[in-house]
C-alpha positions as CSV (number, residue, x, y, z in Angstrom):
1,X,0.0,0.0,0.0
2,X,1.2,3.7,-0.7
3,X,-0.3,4.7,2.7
4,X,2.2,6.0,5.0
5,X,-0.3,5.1,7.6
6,X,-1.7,1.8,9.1
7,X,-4.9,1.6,11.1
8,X,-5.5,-0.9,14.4
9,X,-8.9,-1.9,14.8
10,X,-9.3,-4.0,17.9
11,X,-13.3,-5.0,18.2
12,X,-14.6,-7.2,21.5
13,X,-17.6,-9.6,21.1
14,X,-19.3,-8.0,24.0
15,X,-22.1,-4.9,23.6
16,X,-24.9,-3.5,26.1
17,X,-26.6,-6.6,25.5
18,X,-24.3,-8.4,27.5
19,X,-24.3,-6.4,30.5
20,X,-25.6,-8.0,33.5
21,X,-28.3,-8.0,35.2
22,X,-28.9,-4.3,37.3
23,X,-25.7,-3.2,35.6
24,X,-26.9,-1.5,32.5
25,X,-24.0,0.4,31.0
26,X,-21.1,-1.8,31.9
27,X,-19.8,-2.5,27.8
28,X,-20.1,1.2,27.6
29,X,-18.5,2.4,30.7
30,X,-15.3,0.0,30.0
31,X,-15.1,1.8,26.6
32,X,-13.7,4.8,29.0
33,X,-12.0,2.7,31.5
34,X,-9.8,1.1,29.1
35,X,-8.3,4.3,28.6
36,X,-6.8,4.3,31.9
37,X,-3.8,3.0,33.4
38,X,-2.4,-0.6,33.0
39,X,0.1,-2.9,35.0
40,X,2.6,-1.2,32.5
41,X,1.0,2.0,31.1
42,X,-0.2,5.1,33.0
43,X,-3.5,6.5,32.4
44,X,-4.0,8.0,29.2
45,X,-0.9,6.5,27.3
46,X,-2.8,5.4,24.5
47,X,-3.3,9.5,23.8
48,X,0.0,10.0,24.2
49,X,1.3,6.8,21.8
50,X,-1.2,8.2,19.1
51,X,-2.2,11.7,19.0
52,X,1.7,12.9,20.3
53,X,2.6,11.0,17.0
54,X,0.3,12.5,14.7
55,X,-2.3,9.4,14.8
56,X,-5.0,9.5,16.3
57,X,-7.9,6.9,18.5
58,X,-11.2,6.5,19.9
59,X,-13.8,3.9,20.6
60,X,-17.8,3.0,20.8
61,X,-19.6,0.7,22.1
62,X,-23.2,-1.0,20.3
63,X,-25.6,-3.3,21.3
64,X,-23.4,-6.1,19.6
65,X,-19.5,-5.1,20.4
66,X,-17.0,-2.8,21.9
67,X,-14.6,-1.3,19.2
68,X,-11.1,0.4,19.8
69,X,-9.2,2.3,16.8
70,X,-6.1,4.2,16.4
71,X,-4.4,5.4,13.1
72,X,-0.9,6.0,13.3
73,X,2.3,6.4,11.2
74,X,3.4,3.0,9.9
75,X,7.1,2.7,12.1
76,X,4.4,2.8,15.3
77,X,2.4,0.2,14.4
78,X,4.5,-2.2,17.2
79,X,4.1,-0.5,20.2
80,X,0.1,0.0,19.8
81,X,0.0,-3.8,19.4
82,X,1.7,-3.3,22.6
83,X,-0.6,-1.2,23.8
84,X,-3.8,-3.0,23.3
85,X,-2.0,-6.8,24.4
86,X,-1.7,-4.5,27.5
87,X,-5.0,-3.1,28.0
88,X,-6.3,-6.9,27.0
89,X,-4.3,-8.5,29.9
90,X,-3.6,-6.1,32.4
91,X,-6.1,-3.2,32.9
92,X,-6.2,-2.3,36.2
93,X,-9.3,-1.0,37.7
94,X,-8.9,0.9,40.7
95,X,-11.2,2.6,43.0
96,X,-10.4,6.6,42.1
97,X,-10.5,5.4,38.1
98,X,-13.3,3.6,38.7
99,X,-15.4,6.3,40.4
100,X,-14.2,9.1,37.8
101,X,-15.2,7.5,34.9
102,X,-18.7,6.7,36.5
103,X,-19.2,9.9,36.8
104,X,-18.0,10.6,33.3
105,X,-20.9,8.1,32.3
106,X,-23.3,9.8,34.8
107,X,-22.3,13.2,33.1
108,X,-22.7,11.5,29.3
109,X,-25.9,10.6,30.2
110,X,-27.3,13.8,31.6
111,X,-26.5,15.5,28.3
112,X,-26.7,13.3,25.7
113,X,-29.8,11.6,26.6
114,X,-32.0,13.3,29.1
115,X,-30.8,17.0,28.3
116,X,-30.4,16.5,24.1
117,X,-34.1,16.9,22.1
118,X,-35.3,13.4,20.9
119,X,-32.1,12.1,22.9
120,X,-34.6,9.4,24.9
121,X,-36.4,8.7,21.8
122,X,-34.1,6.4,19.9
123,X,-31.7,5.9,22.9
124,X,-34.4,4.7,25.4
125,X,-38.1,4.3,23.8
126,X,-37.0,3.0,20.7
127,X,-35.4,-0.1,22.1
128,X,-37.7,-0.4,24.8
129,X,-40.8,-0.6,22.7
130,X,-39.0,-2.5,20.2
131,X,-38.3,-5.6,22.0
132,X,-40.3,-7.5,24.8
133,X,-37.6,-10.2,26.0
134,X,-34.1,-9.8,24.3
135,X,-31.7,-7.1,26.3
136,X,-31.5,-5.1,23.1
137,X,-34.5,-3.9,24.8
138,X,-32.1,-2.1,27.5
139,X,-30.0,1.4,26.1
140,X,-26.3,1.2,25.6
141,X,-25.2,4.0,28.0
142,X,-27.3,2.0,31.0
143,X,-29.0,4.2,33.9
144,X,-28.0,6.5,36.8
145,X,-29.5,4.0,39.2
146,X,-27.5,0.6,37.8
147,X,-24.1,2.8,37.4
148,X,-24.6,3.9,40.8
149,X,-24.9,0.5,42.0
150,X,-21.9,-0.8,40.6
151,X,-19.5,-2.0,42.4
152,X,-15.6,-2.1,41.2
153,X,-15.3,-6.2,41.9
154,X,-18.5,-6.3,39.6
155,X,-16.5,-4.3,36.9
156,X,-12.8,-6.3,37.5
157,X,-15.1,-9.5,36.8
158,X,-17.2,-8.1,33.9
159,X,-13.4,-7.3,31.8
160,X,-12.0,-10.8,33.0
161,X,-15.3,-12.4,31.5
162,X,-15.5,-10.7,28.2
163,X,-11.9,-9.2,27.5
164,X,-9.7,-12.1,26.7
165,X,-8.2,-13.2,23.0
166,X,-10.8,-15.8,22.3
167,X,-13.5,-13.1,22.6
168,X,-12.0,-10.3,20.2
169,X,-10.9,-9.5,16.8
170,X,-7.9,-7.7,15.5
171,X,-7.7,-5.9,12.2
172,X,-4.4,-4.6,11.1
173,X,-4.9,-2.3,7.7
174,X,-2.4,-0.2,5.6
175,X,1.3,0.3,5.7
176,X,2.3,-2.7,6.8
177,X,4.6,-6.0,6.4
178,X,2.4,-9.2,7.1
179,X,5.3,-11.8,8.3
180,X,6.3,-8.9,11.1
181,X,2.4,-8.1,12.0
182,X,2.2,-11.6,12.5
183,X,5.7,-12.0,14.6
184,X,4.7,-9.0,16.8
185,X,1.0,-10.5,17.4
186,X,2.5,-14.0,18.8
187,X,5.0,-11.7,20.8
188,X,2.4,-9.7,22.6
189,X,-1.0,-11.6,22.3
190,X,0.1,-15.6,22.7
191,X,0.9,-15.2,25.9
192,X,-2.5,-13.8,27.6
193,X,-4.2,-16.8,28.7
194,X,-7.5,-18.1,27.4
195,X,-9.7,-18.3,30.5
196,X,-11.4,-21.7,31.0
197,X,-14.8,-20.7,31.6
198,X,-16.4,-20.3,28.8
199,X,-17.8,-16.7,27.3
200,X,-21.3,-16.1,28.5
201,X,-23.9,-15.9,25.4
202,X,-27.1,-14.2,25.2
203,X,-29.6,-17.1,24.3
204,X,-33.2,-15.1,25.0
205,X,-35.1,-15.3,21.8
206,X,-37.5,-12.6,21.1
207,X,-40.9,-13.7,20.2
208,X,-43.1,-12.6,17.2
209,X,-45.2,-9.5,17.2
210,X,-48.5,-10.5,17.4
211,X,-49.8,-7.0,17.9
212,X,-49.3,-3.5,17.6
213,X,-47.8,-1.7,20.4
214,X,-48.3,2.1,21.0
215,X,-46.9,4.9,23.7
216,X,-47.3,8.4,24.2
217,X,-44.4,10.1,26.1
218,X,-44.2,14.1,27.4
219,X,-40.6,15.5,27.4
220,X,-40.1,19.1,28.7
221,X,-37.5,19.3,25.9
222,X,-38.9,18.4,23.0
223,X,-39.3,21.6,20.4
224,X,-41.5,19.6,18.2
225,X,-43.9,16.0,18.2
226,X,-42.0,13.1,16.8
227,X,-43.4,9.8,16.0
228,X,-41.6,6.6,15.5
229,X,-42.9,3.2,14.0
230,X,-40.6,0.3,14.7
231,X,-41.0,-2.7,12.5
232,X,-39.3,-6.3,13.4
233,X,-36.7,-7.2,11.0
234,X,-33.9,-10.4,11.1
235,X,-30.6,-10.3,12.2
236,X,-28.0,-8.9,9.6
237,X,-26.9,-12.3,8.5
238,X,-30.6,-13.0,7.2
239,X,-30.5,-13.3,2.9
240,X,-33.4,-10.6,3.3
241,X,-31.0,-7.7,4.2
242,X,-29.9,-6.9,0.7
243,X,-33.4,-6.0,-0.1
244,X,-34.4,-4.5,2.8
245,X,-31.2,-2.1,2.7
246,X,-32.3,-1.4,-0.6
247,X,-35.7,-0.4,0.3
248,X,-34.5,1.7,3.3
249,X,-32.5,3.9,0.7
250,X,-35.5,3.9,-1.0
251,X,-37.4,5.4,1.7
252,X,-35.5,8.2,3.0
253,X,-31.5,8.8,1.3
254,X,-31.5,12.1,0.1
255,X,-34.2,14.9,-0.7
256,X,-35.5,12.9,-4.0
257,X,-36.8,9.9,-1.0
258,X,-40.4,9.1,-0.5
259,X,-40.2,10.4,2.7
260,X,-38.8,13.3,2.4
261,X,-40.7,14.0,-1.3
262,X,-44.2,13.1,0.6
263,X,-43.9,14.4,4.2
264,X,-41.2,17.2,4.3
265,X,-41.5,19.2,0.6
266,X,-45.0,18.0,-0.7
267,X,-47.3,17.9,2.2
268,X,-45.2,20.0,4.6
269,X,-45.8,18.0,7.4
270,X,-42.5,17.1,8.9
271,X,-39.2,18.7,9.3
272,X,-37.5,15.7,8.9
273,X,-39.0,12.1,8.1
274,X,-36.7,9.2,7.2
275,X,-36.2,5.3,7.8
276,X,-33.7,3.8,9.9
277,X,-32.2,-0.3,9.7
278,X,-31.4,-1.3,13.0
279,X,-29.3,-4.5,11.9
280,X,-27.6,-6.6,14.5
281,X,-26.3,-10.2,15.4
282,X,-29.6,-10.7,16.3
283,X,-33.1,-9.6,15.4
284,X,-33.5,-5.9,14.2
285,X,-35.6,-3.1,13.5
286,X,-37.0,-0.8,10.9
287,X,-38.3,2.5,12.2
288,X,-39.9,5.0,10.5
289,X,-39.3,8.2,11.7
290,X,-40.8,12.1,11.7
291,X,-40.1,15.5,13.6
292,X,-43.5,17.0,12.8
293,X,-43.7,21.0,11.8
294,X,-44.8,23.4,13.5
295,X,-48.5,22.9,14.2
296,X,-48.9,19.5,13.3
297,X,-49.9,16.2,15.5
298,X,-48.7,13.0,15.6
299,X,-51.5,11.2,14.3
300,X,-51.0,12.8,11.4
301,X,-47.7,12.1,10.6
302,X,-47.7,8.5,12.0
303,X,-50.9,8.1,9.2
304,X,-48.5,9.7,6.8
305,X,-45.5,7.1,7.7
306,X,-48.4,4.6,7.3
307,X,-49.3,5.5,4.1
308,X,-46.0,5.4,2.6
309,X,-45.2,1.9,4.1
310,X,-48.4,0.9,2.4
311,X,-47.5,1.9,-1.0
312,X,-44.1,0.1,-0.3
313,X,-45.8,-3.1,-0.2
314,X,-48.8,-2.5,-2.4
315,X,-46.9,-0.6,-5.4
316,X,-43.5,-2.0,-7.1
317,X,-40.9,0.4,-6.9
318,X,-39.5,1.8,-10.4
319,X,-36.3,1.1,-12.2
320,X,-34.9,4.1,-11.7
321,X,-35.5,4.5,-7.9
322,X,-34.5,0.6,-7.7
323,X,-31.0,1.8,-9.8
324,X,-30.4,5.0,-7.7
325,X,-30.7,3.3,-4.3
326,X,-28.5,0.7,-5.6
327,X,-25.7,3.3,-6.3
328,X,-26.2,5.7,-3.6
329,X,-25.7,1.9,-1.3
330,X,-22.2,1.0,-3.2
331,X,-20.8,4.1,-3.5
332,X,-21.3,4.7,0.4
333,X,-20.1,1.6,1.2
334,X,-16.6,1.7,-1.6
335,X,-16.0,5.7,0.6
336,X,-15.8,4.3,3.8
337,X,-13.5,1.7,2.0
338,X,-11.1,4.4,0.3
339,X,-8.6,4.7,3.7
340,X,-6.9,2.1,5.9
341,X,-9.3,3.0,8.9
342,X,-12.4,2.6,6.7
343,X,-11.6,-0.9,5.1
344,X,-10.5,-2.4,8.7
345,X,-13.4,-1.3,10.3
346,X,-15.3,-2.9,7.4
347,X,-14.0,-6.6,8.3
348,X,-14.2,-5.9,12.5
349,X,-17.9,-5.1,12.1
350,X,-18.8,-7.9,9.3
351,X,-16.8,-10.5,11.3
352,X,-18.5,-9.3,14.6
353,X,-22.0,-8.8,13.3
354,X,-21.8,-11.5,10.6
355,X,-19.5,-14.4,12.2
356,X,-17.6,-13.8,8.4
357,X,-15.0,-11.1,7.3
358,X,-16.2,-11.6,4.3
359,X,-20.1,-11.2,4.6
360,X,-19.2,-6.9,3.4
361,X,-18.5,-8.3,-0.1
362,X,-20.8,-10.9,-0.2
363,X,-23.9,-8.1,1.2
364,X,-22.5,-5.7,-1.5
365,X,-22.8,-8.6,-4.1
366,X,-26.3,-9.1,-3.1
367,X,-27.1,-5.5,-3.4
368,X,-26.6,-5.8,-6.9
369,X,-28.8,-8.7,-7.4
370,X,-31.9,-7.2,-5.7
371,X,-34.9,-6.7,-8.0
372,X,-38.3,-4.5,-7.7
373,X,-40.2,-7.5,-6.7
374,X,-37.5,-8.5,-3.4
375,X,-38.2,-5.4,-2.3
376,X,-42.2,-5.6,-2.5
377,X,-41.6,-9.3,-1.3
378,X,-39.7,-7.9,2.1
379,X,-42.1,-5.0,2.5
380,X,-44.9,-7.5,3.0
381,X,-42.7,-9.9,4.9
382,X,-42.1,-7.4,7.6
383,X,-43.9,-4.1,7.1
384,X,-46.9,-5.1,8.7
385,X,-49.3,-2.9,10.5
């Protein structure tokens, strides 16, 4: 590669799903404390060995996994390998730590959900309402109450549980030589031993929607009505997710979208309307989304969503909305593929998500195979009032 860069992408199989019971938030909150010090690394080194070089890091956390980045110049590529080994083996969570990034959490919270306009809606009532068994049903960044009653040997055993080798993937993109990535991954990651017990997998199954399930919340912060409509969908790995990608671009990419044509610039009832594809390891969601305007009700948007999901399954869409969705999807996907960051993230998540680094080609293949009548055939499948 002509990169002078390379790109570390080190994703864990463990999300908000997985946190325990009464400890919503504990996937999220180690996102921060795995930034702190290890048995060999003071707190905040991993700054210092990437931004102080020009590179740079951060992390998330999802329902499904716990990803770390950096991107640094090529000649530092072994001591972040280093680094995350490290972090892997020999985090240690201390009391003061501990307590600061809880509050950090705490603080997240207060403005990003409960503060920001809408911030409950998809971070809170979407999941809730989505999902009747399965802990998708719980939000990522957890509760005030369950991080508050965390206690520090609870979050020493969550990392022992879920942060070991045989529960993460490492992605290793640009400038680099293969025969010394591989040397310098025996060096630092043979050694950490694989715990015995075995990793802990969500087995709830979420049953079929038999009915239609409505709730009206009041927020003191909300500008504007917004009403959501979440439809059950399978898990990413499904064969149905080509077509239902392709009917989601469909929807609501760009201002030439049904949703946006028909709600925001024909009818003038929304400030913004669009579709989003929850996909996951296991099952998803469609929603369907508006931010009424000014002086319009719910009702009438959520008749107006309706309406538009109806023609979806009644009415095949045309060639040239079936072409145009097809190209907006595979020139998105080939940009976040153009640098070293984009193209490793694109494995971690497939291989994660998908159980197959290779499922990104293979979903971008099936893109290209999707016809007008797969994407009336998944509208009825799963758009159901």
């Amino acid at each position: 590669t002509s990169t002078p860069n390379v790109s570390v992408q080190m994703w864990y199989d463990v999300g908000s799903k997985d946190d325990p019971a009464g400890r919503s938030g504990f996937a999220h909150m180690f996102e921060h404390l795995m930034f702190k010090a290890t048995r060999n690394l003071v707190s905040e080194q991993m700054d210092r060995l990437t931004e102080d070089v020009g590179g740079n890091n951060n992390a998330s956390t999802n329902d499904d996994y716990t990803e770390y980045h950096e991107t640094i110049p090529a000649n530092h590529l072994q001591r972040l390998l280093f680094a995350e080994a490290d972090r892997m083996a020999s985090l240690v969570v201390e009391p003061k730590s501990f307590a600061s990034e809880r509050d950090v959490v705490k603080e997240e919270l207060r403005q990003n959900t409960n503060a920001r306009p809408y911030g409950k809606l998809f971070s809170q009532y979407f999941p809730a309402i989505s999902y009747t068994r399965h802990p998708y049903a719980r939000g990522t960044i957890g509760s005030i109450d369950n991080l508050d009653s965390a206690q520090i040997d609870d979050v020493r055993a969550f990392h022992a549980t879920f942060y070991r080798p045989d529960n993460a993937v490492l992605v290793v993109s640009g400038n680099f030589d293969p025969a010394q990535l591989n040397q310098w991954v025996d060096q630092y990651f043979a050694k950490i031993k694989r715990p015995a017990r075995a990793i802990p997998r969500v087995t709830t199954t979420e049953p079929p929607r038999t009915q239609a399930v409505s709730r009206t919340v009041y927020e003191a912060n909300t500008p504007l009505p917004a009403v959501l409509i979440s439809y059950p969908i399978p898990a990413d790995r499904d064969p149905d997710s080509a077509a239902l990608a392709v009917l989601n671009t469909i929807l609501s990419q760009g201002e030439s979208s049904r949703l946006y044509e028909s709600l925001v610039y024909r009818d003038q009832l929304a400030q913004s309307a669009e579709t989003y594809l929850d996909v996951k390891q296991g099952p998803g969601n469609l929603a369907a989304i508006a931010i009424m305007a000014g002086g319009k009700d719910v009702a009438t948007g959520e008749a107006a969503l309706r309406r538009e999901i109806a023609r979806m399954r009644d009415t095949a869409v045309t060639p040239a909305e079936l072409a145009k969705a097809k190209n907006q999807i595979v020139t998105a996907e080939l940009l976040g593929r153009e640098t070293a960051e984009g193209k490793g993230r694109t494995i971690a998540q497939a291989t994660i998500i998908d159980g197959d680094p290779h499922a990104a080609d293979r979903q971008l293949a099936e893109i290209g195979r999707v016809s007008a009548a797969d994407v009336q055939r998944v509208a009825r499948k799963y758009l159901q009032d």
